[in-house]
C-alpha positions as CSV (number, residue, x, y, z in Angstrom):
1,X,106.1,108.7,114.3
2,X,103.9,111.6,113.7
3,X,105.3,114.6,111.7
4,X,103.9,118.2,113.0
5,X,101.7,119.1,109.9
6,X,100.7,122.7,109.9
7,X,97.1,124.2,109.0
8,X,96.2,128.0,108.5
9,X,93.0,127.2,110.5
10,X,95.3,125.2,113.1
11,X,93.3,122.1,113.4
12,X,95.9,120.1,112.2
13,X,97.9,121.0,115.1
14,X,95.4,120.2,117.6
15,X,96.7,117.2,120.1
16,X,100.0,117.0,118.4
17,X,103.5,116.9,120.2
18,X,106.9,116.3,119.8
19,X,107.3,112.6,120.2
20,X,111.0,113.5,121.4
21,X,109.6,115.1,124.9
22,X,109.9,112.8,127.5
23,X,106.4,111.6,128.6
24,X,105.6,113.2,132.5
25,X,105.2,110.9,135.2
26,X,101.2,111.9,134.7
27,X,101.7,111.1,131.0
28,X,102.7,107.6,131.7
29,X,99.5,106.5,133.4
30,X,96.9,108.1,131.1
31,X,96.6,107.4,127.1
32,X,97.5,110.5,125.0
33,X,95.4,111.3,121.5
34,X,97.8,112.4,118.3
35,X,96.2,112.7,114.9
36,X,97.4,114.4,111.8
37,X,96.4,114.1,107.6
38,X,98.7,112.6,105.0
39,X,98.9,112.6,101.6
40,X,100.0,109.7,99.5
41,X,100.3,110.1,95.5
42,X,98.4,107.4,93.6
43,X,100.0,105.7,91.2
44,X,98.6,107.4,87.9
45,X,94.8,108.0,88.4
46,X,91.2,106.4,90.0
47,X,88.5,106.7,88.7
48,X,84.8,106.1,89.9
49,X,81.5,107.0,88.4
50,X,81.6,110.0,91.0
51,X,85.0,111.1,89.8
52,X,88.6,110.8,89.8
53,X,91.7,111.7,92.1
54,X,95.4,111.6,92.0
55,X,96.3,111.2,95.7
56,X,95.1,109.8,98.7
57,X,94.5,111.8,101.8
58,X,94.1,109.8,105.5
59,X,94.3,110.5,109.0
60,X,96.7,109.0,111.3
61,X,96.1,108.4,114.6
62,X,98.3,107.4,117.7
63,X,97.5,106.3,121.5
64,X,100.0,106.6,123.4
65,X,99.9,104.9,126.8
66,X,103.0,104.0,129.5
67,X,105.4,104.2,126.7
68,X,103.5,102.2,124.2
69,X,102.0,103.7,120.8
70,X,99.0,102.1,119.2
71,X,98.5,103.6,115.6
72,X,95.4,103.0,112.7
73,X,94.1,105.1,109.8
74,X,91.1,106.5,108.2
75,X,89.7,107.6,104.8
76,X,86.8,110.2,105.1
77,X,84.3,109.6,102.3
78,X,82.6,112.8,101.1
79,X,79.7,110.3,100.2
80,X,78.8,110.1,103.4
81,X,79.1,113.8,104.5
82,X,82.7,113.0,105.8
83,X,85.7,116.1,105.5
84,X,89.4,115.5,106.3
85,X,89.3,118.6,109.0
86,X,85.7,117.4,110.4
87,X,87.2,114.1,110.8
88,X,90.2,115.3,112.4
89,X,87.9,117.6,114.8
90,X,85.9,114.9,116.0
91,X,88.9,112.4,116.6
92,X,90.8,115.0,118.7
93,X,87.7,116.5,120.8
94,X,88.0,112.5,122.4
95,X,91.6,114.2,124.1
96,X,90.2,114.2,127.2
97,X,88.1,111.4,127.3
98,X,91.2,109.0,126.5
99,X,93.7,111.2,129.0
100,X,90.8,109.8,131.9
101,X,90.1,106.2,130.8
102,X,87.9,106.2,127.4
103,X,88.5,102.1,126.2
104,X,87.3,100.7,123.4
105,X,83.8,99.7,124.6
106,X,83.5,103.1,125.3
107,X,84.7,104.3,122.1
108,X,81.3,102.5,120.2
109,X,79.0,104.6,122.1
110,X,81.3,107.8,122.2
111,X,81.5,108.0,118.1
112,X,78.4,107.1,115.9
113,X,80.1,104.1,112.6
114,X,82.6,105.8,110.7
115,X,85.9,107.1,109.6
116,X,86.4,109.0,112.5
117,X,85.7,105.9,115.2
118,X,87.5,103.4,112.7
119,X,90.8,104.9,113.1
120,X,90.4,105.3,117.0
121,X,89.1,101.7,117.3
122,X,92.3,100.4,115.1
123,X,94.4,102.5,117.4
124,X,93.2,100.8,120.4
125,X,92.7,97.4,119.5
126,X,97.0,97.6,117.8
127,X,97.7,99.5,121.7
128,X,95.7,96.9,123.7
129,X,98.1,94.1,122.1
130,X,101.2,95.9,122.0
131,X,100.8,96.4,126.3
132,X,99.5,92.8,126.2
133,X,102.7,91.1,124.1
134,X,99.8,89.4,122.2
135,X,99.0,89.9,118.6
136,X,95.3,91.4,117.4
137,X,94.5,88.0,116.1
138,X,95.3,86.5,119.8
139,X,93.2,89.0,121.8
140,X,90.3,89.1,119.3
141,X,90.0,85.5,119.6
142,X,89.8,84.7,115.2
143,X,91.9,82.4,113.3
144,X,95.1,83.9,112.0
145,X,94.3,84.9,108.2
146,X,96.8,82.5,105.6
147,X,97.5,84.2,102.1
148,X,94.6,86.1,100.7
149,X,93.9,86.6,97.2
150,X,92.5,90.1,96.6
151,X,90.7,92.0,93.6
152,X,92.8,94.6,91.7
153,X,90.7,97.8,90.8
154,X,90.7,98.5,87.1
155,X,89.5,102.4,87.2
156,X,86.2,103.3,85.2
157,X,87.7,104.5,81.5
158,X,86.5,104.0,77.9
159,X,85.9,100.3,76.7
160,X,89.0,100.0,75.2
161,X,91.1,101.1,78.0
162,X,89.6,99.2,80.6
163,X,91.0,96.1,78.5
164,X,93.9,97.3,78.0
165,X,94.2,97.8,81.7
166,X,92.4,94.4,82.3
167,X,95.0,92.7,79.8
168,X,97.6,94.1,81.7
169,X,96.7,92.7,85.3
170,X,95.5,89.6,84.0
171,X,97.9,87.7,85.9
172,X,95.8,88.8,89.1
173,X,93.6,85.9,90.8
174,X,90.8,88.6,90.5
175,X,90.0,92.1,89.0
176,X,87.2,94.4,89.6
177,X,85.7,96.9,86.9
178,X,84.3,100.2,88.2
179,X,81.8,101.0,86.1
180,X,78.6,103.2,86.2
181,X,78.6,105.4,83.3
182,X,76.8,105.6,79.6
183,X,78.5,102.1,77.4
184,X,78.9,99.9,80.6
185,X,78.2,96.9,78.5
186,X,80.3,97.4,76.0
187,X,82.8,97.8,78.5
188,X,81.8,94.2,80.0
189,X,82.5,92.9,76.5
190,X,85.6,94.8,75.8
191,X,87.2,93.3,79.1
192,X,86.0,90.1,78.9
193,X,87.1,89.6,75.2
194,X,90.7,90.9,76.2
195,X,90.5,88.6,79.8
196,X,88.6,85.5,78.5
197,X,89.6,83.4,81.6
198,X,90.3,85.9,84.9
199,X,88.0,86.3,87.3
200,X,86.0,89.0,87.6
201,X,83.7,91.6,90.1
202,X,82.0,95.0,89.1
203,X,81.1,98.0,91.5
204,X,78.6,100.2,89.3
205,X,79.0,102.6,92.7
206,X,75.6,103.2,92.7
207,X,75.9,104.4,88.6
208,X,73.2,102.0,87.2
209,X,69.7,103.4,85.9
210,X,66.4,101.4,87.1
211,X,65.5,100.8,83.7
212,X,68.7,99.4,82.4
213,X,69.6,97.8,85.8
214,X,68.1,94.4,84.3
215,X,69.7,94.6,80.6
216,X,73.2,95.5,82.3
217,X,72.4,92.5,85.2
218,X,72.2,90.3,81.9
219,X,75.2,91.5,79.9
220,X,77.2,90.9,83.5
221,X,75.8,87.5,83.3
222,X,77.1,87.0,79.9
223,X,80.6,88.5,80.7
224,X,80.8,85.7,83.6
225,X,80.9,88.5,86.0
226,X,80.7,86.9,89.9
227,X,78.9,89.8,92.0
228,X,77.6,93.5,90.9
229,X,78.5,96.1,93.5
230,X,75.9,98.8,94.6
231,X,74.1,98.9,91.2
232,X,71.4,101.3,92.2
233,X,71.8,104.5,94.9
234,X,71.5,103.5,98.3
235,X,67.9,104.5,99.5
236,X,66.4,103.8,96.0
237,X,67.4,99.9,95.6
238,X,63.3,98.6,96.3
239,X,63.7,98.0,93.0
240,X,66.5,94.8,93.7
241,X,63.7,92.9,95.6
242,X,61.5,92.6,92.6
243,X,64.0,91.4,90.2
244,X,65.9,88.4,88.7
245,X,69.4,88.0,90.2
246,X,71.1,86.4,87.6
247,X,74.2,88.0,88.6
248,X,74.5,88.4,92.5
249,X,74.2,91.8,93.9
250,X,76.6,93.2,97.1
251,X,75.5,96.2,99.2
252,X,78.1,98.4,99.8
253,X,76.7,102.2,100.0
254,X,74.0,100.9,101.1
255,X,75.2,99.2,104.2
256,X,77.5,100.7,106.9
257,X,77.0,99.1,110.4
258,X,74.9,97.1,112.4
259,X,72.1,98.9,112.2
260,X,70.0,98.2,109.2
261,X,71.6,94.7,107.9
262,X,68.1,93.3,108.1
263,X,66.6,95.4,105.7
264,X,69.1,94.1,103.3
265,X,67.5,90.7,103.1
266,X,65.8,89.9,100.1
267,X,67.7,92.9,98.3
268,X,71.0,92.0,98.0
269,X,73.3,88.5,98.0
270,X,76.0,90.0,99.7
271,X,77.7,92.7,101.7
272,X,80.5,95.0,101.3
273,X,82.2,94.9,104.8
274,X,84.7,98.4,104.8
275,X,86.2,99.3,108.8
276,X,85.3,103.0,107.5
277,X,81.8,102.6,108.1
278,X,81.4,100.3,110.6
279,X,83.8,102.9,112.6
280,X,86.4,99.8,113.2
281,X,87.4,96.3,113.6
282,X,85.2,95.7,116.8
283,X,82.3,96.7,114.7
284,X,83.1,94.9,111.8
285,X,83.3,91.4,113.1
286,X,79.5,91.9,114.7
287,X,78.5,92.7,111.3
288,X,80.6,89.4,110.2
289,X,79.2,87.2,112.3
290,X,75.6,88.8,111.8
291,X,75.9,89.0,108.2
292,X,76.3,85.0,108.2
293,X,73.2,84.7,110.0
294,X,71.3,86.6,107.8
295,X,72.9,84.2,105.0
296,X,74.3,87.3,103.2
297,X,77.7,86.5,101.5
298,X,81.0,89.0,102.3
299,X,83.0,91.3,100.6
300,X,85.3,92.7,103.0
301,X,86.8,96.4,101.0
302,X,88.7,99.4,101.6
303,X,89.4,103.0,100.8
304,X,92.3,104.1,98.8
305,X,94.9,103.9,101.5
306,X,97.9,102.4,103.1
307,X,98.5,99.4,104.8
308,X,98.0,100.7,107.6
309,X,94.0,100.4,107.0
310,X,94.6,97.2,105.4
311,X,96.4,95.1,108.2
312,X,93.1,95.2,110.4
313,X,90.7,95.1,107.2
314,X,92.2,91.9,106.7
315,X,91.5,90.2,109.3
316,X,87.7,89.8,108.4
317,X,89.2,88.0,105.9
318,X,88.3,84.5,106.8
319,X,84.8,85.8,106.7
320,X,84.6,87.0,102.8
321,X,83.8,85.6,99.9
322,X,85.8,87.8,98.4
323,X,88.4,90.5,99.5
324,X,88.7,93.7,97.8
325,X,92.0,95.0,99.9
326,X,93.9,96.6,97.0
327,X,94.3,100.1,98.6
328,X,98.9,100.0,98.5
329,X,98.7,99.0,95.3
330,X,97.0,101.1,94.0
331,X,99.8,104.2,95.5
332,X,103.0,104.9,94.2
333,X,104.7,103.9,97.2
334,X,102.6,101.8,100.4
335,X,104.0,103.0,104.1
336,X,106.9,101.2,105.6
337,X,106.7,98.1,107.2
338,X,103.4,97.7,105.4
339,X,102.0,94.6,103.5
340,X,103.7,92.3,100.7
341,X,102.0,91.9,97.5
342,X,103.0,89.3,95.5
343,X,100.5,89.0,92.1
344,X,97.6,89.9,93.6
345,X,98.0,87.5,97.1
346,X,98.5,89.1,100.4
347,X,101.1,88.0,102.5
348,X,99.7,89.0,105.6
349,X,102.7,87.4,108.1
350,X,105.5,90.0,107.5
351,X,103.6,93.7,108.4
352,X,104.6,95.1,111.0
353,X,102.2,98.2,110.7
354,X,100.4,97.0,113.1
355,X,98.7,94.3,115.3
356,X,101.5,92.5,115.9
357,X,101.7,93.1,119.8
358,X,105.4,94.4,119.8
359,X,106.4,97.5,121.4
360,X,106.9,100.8,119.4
């Protein structure tokens, strides 16, 4: 349930009510919008090229609809020119629209891809089952995802750290480096030296230089690196068309929805498929399904978040290539009921978060 989380501006108020009022008898035939932020301590410190952080901050969500509460999550990326309180603004002016019918296929044209639709989306897709008694999987009409293996993030740190770090988790089926800062192939040697047999992924977030992007593509080679994330910044990656992949390349900043996935060909290998910019699970799987066409490989990644983002997220994940999904473990403590984690594998069958097409 949502907890009343007051703001001096009052926009975290907006759209919030005591769940203990009992609904109307208007209430019960119209869907009723709750948002509200949270803040959940990570578990030391990440770190990117773009900076580091010591908690993560979301926005919760419930429909509410005859009784029946649909919930999902978002993580507003400054990157893209996304705030917590903008977010929050543009889920809540949708108040209306749900309280007179607004469904899901509304919902893609009423919100452009985003953080803001993603949680919305979630929302509806987790309330749709619930008032069905089927699960998400059931109603979306995709194959029920088994144990996934998923990357654990070692944060961007000095060479000797990172192994450290890397030495640490190397009993996970798969790590990935952030990098994207001055001595990135020493740090590829470091970690490789210390991890001589894990698998491993890097995401340069967009940190590279054109003219070391070849001589760090080569030094991934020889660290048996499997796929560089986002080398270059997104709206300056020409340059990937014109050289030698020896390492493939994933677009992650550089792809959001839909829109644009054909420009990708030729550029990139892969794709990094993340519900926050596709603005939700209905989105997503089009650019699944698309993505194959185009013969682009998938990554299917998240924010720095609960399980709450991850239950849907990992759905796609008979889609990927590989799954990036790390978000709980990377907080001190994940949300109730959320995913298990056993050494790096997902355990997908015992959440009950969401999707699961029981009653609140």
């Amino acid at each position: 349930m949502l907890r009343p989380n007051v703001d001096i501006a009052g926009a975290r108020l907006l759209g919030l009510r005591r769940l203990s009022t009992p609904p109307s008898a208007a209430d019960m035939t119209k869907t009723t919008l709750r948002a509200e932020i949270e803040s959940f301590a990570i578990a030391g410190r990440f770190t990117i090229s773009r900076g580091s952080k010591t908690e993560a901050q979301v926005i919760r969500v419930e429909l509410e609809r005859d009784g029946v509460i649909g919930t999902g999550e978002c993580v507003p990326y400054a990157r893209y020119g996304e705030t917590l309180d903008a977010t929050l603004a543009a889920i809540l002016s949708l108040r209306d629209a749900f309280a007179a019918g607004l469904d899901r296929t509304g919902l893609q044209s009423a919100l452009p891809p985003g953080a803001a639709r993603n949680a919305l989306d979630c929302a509806l897709w987790d309330l749709e089952a619930a008032l069905a008694g089927r699960s998400v999987v059931s109603l979306a009409g995709i194959t029920a995802p088994g144990p996934i293996e998923t990357a654990y993030t070692i944060s961007l740190d000095t060479a000797e750290a990172m192994a450290d770090a890397a030495r640490r988790h190397s009993h996970m089926p798969l790590l990935k480096l952030k990098l994207g800062a001055p001595g990135d192939a020493d740090r590829l040697a470091a970690i490789r030296a210390a991890v001589p047999e894990t698998r491993l992924i890097v995401d340069a977030n967009e940190g590279w230089l054109p003219d070391e992007l070849q001589d760090l593509l080569h030094a991934a080679q020889r660290a048996g690196i499997e796929l560089v994330e986002q080398p270059l910044p997104a709206g300056n990656d020409a340059l990937l068309a014109e050289i030698d992949h020896v390492v493939p390349i994933c677009a992650d900043e550089s792809v959001h929805a839909l829109t644009g996935l054909e420009q990708l060909v030729g550029r990139y290998d892969a794709i990094n498929v993340k519900l926050d910019k596709t603005g939700g699970l209905t989105e997503a799987l089009a650019v699944a399904q698309r993505a194959r066409d185009l013969n682009l490989a998938i990554m299917v990644g998240c924010m720095v978040s609960t399980s709450l983002s991850m239950m849907p997220a990992s759905l796609l994940a008979a889609f990927a290539r590989w799954v990036d999904l790390d978000g709980p473990l990377l907080l001190a403590a994940d949300r109730p009921g959320g995913l298990t984690y056993t050494n790096g594998v997902i355990d997908p069958t015992g959440g009950t978060l969401w999707g699961t097409g029981k009653r609140a």
